[in-house]
C-alpha positions as CSV (number, residue, x, y, z in Angstrom):
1,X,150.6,106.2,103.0
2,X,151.9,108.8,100.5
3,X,155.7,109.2,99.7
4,X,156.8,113.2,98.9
5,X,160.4,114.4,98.6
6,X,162.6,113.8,101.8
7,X,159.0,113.4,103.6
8,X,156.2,110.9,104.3
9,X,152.9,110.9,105.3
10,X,150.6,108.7,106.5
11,X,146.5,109.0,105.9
12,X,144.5,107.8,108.5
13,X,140.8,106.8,108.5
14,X,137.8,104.2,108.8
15,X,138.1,101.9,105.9
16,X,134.6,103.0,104.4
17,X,135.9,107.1,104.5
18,X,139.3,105.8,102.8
19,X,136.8,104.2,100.4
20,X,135.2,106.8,99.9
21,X,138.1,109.0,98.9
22,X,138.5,106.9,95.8
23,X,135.6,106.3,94.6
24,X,135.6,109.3,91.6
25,X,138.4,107.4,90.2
26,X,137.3,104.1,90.4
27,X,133.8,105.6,89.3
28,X,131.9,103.1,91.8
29,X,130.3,106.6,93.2
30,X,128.5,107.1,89.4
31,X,127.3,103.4,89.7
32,X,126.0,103.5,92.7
33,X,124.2,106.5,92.0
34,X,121.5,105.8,90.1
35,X,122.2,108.5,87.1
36,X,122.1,107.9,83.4
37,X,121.7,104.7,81.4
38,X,119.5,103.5,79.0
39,X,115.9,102.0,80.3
40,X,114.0,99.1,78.2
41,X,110.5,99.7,78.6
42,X,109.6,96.6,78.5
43,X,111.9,95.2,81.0
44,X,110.6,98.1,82.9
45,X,107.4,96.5,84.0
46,X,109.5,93.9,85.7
47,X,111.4,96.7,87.7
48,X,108.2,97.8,88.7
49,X,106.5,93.9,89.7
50,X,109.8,93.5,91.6
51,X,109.4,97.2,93.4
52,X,106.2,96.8,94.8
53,X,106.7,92.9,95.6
54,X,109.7,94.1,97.9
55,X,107.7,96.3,99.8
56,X,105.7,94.0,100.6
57,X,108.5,91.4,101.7
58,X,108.2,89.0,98.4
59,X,110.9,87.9,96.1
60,X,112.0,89.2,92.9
61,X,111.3,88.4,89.3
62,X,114.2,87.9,86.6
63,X,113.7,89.9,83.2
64,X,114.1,93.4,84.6
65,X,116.7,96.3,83.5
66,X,118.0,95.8,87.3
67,X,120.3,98.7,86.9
68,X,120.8,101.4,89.8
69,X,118.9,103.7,87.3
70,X,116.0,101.3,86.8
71,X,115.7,100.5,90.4
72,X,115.6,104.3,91.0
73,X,112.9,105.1,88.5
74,X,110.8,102.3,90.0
75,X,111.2,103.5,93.2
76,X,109.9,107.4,92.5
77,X,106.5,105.6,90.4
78,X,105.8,103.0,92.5
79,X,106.1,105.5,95.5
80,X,103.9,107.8,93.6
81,X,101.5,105.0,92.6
82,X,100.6,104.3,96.6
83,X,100.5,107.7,97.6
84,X,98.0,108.6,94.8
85,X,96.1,105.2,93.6
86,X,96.4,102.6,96.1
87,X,99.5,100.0,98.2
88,X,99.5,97.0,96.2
89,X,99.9,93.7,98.2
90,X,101.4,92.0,94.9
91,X,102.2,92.1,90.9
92,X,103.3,89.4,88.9
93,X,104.1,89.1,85.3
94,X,101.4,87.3,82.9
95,X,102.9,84.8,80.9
96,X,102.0,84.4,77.8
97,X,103.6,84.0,73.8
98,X,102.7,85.2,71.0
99,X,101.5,82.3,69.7
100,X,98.3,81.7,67.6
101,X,96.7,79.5,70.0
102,X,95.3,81.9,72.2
103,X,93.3,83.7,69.7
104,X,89.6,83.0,69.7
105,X,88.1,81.6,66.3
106,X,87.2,84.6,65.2
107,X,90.4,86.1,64.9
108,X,91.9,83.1,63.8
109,X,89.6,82.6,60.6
110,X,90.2,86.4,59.9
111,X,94.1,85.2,59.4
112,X,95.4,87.2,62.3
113,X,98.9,85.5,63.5
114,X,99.5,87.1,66.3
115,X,98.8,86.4,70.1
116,X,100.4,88.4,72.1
117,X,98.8,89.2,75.6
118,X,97.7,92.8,75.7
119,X,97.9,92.4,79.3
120,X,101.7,93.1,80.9
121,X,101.6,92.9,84.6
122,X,98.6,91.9,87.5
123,X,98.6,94.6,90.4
124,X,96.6,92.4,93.3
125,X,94.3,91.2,90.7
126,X,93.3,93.7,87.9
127,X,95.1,93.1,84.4
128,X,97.3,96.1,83.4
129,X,98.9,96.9,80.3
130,X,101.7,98.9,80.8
131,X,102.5,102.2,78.7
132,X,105.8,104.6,79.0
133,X,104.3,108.3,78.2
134,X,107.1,108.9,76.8
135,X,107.6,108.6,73.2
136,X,105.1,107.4,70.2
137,X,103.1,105.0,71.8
138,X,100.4,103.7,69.1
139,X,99.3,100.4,68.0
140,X,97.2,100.2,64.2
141,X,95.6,97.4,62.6
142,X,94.2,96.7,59.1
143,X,92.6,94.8,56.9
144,X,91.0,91.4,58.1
145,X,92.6,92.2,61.2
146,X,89.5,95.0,61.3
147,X,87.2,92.5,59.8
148,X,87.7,90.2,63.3
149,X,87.4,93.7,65.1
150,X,84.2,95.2,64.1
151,X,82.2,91.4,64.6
152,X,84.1,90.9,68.0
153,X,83.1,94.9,68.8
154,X,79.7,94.3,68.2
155,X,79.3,91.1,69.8
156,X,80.5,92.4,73.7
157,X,77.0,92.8,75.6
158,X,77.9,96.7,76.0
159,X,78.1,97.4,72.3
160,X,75.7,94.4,71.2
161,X,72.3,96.8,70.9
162,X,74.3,99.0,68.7
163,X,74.1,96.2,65.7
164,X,70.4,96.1,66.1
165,X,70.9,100.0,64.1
166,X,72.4,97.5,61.2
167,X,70.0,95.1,61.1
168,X,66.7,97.9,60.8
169,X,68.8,99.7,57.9
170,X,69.4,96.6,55.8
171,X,65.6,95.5,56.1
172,X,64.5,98.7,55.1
173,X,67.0,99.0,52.1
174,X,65.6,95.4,51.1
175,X,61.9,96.4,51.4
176,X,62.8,99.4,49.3
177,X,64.5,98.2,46.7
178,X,61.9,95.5,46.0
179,X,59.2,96.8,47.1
180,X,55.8,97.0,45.0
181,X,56.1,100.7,44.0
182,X,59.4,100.1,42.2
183,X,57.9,96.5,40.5
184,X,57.7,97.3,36.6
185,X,60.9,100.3,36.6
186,X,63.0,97.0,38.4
187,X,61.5,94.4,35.9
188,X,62.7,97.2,32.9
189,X,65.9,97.3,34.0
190,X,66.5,93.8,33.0
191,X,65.9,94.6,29.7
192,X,63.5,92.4,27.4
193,X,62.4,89.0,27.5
194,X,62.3,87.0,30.7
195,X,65.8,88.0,32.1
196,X,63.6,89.6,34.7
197,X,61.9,86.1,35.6
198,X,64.8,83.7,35.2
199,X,66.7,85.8,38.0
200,X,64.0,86.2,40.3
201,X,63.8,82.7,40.2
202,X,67.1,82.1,41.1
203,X,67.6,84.2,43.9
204,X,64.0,83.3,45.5
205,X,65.0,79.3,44.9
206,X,68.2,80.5,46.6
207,X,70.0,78.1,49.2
208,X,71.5,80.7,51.5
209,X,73.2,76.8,53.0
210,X,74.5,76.5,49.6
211,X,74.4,78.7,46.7
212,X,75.2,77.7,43.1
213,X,77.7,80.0,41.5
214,X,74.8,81.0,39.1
215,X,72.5,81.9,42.3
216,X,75.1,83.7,43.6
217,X,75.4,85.7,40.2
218,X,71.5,86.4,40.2
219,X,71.7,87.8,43.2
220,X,74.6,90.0,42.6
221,X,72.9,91.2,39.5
222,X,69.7,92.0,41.1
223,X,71.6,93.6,44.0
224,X,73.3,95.6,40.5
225,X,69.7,96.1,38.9
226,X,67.7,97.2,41.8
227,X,70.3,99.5,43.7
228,X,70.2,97.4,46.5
229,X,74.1,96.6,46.4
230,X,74.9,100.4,46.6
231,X,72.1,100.8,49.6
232,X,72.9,98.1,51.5
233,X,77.1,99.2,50.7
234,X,76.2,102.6,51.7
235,X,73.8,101.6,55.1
236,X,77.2,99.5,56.1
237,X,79.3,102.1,55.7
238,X,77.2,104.9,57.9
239,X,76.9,102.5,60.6
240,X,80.5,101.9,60.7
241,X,81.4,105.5,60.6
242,X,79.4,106.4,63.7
243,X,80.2,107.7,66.9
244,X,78.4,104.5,69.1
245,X,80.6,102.0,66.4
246,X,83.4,103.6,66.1
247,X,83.9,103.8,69.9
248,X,83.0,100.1,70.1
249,X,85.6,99.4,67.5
250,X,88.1,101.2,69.8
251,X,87.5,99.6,73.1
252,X,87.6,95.9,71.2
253,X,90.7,97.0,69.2
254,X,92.7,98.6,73.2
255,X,90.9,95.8,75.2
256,X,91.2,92.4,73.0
257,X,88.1,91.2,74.7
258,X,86.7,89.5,71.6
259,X,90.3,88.3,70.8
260,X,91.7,85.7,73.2
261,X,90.4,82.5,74.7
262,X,92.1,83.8,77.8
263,X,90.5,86.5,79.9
264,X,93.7,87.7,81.7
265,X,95.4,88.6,78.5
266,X,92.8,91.2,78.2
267,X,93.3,94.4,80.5
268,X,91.2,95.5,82.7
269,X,93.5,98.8,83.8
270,X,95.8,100.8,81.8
271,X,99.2,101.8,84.1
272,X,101.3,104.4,82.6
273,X,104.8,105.8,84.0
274,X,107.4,108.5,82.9
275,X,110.7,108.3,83.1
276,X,110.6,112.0,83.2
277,X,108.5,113.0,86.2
278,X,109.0,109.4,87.8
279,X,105.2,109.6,88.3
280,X,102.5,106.8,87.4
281,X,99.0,107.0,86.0
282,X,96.4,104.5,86.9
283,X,92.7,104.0,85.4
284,X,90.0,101.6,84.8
285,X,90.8,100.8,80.8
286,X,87.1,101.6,79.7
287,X,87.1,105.0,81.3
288,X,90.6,105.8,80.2
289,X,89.4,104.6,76.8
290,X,86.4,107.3,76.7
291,X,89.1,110.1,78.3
292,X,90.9,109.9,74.6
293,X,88.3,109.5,72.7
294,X,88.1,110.6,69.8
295,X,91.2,112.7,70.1
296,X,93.3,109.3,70.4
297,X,91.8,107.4,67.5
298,X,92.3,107.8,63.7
299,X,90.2,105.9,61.9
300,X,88.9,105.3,58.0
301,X,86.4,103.4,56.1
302,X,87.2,102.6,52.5
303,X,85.7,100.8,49.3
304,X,86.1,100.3,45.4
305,X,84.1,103.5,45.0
306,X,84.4,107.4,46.8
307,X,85.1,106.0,49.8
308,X,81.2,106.9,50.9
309,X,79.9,103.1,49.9
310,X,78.8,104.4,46.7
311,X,80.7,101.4,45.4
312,X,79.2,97.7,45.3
313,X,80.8,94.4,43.9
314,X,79.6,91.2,45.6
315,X,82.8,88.8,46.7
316,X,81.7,85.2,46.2
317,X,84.8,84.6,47.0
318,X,83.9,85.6,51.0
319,X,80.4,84.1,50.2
320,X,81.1,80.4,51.6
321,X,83.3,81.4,54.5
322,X,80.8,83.9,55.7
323,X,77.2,81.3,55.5
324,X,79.5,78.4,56.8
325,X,77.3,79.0,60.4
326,X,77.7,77.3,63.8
327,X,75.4,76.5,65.8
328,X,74.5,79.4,67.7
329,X,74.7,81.4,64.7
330,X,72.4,79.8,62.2
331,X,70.1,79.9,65.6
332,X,70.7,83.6,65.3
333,X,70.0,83.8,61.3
334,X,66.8,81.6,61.8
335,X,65.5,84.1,64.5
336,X,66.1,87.4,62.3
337,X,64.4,85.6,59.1
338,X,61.4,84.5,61.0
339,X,61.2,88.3,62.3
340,X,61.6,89.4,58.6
341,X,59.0,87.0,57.2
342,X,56.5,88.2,59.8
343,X,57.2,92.2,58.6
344,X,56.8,91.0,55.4
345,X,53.4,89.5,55.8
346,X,52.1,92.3,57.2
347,X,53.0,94.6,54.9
348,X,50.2,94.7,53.0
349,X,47.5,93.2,54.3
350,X,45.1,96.2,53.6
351,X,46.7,96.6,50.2
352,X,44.4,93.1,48.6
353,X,41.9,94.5,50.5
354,X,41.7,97.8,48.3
355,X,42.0,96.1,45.3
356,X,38.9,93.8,45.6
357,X,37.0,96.0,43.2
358,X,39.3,95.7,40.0
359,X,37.7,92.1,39.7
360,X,39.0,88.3,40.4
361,X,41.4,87.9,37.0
362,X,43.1,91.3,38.6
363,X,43.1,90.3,42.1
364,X,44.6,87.1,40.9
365,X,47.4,88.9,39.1
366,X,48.1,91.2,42.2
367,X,48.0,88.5,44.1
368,X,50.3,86.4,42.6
369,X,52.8,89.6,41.8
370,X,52.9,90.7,45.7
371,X,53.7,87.0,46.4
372,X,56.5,87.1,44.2
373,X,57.8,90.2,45.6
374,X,57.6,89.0,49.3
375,X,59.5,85.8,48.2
376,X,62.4,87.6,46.9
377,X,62.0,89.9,49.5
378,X,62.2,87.0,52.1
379,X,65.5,85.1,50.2
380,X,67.7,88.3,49.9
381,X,67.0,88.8,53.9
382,X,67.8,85.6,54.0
383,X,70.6,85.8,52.9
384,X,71.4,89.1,54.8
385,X,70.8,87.6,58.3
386,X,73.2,84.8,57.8
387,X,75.7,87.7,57.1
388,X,74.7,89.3,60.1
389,X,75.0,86.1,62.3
390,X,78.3,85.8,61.2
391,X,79.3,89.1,62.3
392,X,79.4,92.9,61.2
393,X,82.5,92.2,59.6
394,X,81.3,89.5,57.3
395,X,79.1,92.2,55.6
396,X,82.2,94.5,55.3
397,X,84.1,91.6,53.9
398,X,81.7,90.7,51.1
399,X,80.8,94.3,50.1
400,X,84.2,95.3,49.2
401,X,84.6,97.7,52.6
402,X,87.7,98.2,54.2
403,X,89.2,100.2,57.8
404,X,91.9,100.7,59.3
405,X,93.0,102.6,62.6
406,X,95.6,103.9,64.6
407,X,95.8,105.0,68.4
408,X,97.9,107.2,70.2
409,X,98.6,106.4,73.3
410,X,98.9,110.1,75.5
411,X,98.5,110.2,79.4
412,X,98.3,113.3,82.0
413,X,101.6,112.9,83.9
C-alpha cells in the first residue's frame, strides 16, 4: 500500500511478483544472477567435482568457491566437457599434502621438500591436473631438483633406451683417451719421473666401493691429463641437450612419474577450463605433452666453463653419495663393467698378433704396456658405470653440469 497526498493506493499481486519488484534495491536480483566476482582457481576444481557429481545424483564436496558465479562457470564447462569429451559418472578430489613423504628416494636424496600431488581431481578413473588457460600458468625447477629429474626421466621404460646413447659415448671417450695410440703423448703430459706410474697405479688399484681421497685425486688428474674430464663433460652435456632427452626430461618434470611413491598423484590427463569461453579442454597428458613441445619448454644446460661442457672439475664431494649403490643398482654397474671388460679384451687381439716379429723382449714390453692400458681402461669404466647405475643425474652432479627449465602452460580454448 502506498500513501500519496489526499489519496491511497493499494498494489496488488502474487507474493513472488511483489518480490520481485524489489529486488534491484535489495540487490538479491545481482546475487542470484550469477555475474561478477572473483573465482579461486583452485577452489575451482571443486566447483567442477561437485558439477558433474550432481548430474549424476551424488553429493557435494566442501572446498569450492560455491558462489552463483562459480556455480555458473561450472555449469557452461562441464556442459561443454560432455558434449565434446565424454559424461562422467564421477570426480572426486585426491587428497594428498605436501609433505615429503610421498616422494620416492630419488627425489628425496636430491633434497627436494616438496610433495605436492600433481594430480587435482579423478574424472571416473583417470588422474587430472587441472589448469585455468587464463593467465601465466608455468611451473620451473632447478638445481638438484633437475638432478632427481633427468635420472627419474631416463629410468621410465619409454625413455630408458635413450640412456643406452650415454653409456656408448662415455666408453668411446674412455677408449680414446687411453687408448694405445695416445700412450707416450699421455705418459708426457705427466711431466718427468714416475708421476705417470704412481697415478696409473692408483686409479687402476682403484675401489670404485671405496675410494681413498688420493685415488679419487689420481683419477681427477688423469681425467685433467688425458682430456677425458672435458670429453666425458662435453658427451654429458650433448646428450642432455637433445631432442629424445630433453622431451624425456619434460614429460618426467609435467608427469611426476619418477617422483612419488603414489601413482595417483601423477596425472594421467590434463583438463583445462576458461573462465572466458566457459569451455574445457581434455587430453591424454603424454599427447598433450608432445602438442607443446618444444614451443612450451625453456630449457638450459650450464657448467663452470662456456656453457658447452668445455669445463671439467671432478666433485668428490658428490663422489660417495653417488657409488653408495643398492642393490639393483650395483647389479646394473656389474652388468655394464663385465660388458666393458669383454670390448676391452677384444680390442686388440690381432694387434700382439702383428707384433710377433719384433722379437720376445718386445712382445713382452707390448704386452705388458697394452695390459696396463686395458686395466686403467677397465677402473675408469668402472667407475663410470657406477655413475651410470645411479642415474644420469649423478654424472651431471659430479661433473659440475647444471639445468634448469620452465614450462608454459597454453591450451586451444
Amino acid at each position: 500500500m502506498l500513501i500519496q497526498k489526499n489519496k491511497v493506493l493499494m498494489i496488488t499481486g502474487t507474493s513472488s511478483s511483489i518480490q520481485d519488484l524489489f529486488k534491484r534495491w535489495s540487490g538479491e536480483s545481482k546475487k542470484k544472477s550469477g555475474g561478477g566476482g572473483k573465482i579461486d582457481p583452485t577452489k575451482f576444481e571443486t566447483d567442477i567435482v561437485n558439477e558433474i557429481n550432481k548430474r549424476n545424483g551424488k553429493p557435494s564436496t566442501k572446498g569450492a568457491n560455491d558462489t552463483p558465479a562459480s556455480r555458473d562457470l561450472a555449469k557452461k564447462v562441464v556442459s561443454h566437457f560432455f558434449s565434446t569429451y565424454r559424461e562422467a559418472k564421477s570426480a572426486t578430489q585426491v587428497s594428498g599434502s605436501k609433505s615429503k613423504s610421498n616422494l620416492t628416494p630419488l627425489y628425496l636424496n636430491n633434497g627436494v621438500s616438496s610433495g605436492e600431488p600433481k594430480t587435482d581431481i579423478l574424472i571416473d578413473k583417470n588422474r587430472c591436473s587441472v589448469k585455468k588457460s587464463e593467465g601465466a600458468q608455468f611451473a620451473s625447477a632447478q638445481g638438484n631438483e633437475m638432478h632427481a629429474v633427468m635420472t627419474a626421466a631416463l629410468e621410465n621404460k619409454e625413455f630408458s633406451k635413450t640412456k643406452g646413447d650415454l653409456v656408448k659415448n662415455i666408453k668411446s671417450v674412455v677408449k680414446t683417451a687411453l687408448d694405445k695410440k695416445n700412450f707416450y703423448t699421455l705418459r708426457a703430459n705427466f711431466g718427468e719421473g714416475n708421476a705417470f706410474d704412481k697415478v696409473f697405479g692408483k686409479v687402476m688399484g682403484l675401489n670404485p666401493d671405496k675410494p681413498t681421497d688420493a685415488e679419487v685425486e689420481a683419477l681427477s688428474e688423469l681425467f685433467d691429463k688425458s682430456g677425458l674430464g672435458i670429453s666425458v663433460s662435453q658427451a654429458v652435456h650433448e646428450f642432455l641437450t637433445s631432442d629424445k632427452v630433453q622431451l624425456a626430461l619434460f614429460t618426467e618434470f609435467i608427469t611426476g612419474r619418477g617422483r612419488f611413491e603414489n601413482e595417483n598423484y601423477s596425472p594421467s590427463h590434463i583438463f583445462a577450463w576458461s573462465k572466458d569461453s566457459g569451455k574445457s579442454y581434455y587430453e591424454e597428458i603424454d599427447k598433450y605433452i608432445k602438442s607443446i613441445y618444444p614451443g612450451g619448454f625453456k630449457y638450459r644446460v650450464s657448467d663452470r666453463g662456456d656453457g658447452r661442457g668445455g669445463a671439467f672439475r671432478l666433485e668428490p664431494k658428490h663422489i660417495s653419495e653417488a657409488i653408495d649403490l643398492t642393490p639393483s643398482e650395483k647389479l646394473v654397474a656389474q652388468q655394464l663393467t663385465e660388458e666393458f671388460d669383454r670390448e676391452i679384451e677384444m680390442l686388440d687381439e690381432g694387434f700382439l698378433d702383428k707384433m710377433k716379429d719384433l722379437g720376445s723382449s718386445a712382445l713382452d714390453i707390448a704386452k705388458k704396456g697394452l695390459q696396463w692400458l686395458k686395466s686403467a681402461m677397465k677402473s675408469v669404466f668402472g667407475f663410470f658405470a657406477m655413475l651410470l647405475a645411479k642415474g644420469v643425474g649423478s654424472i651431471a652432479k659430479v661433473f659440475g653440469i647444471f639445468a634448469d627449465m620452465k614450462v608454459d602452460y597454453t591450451f586451444p580454448i
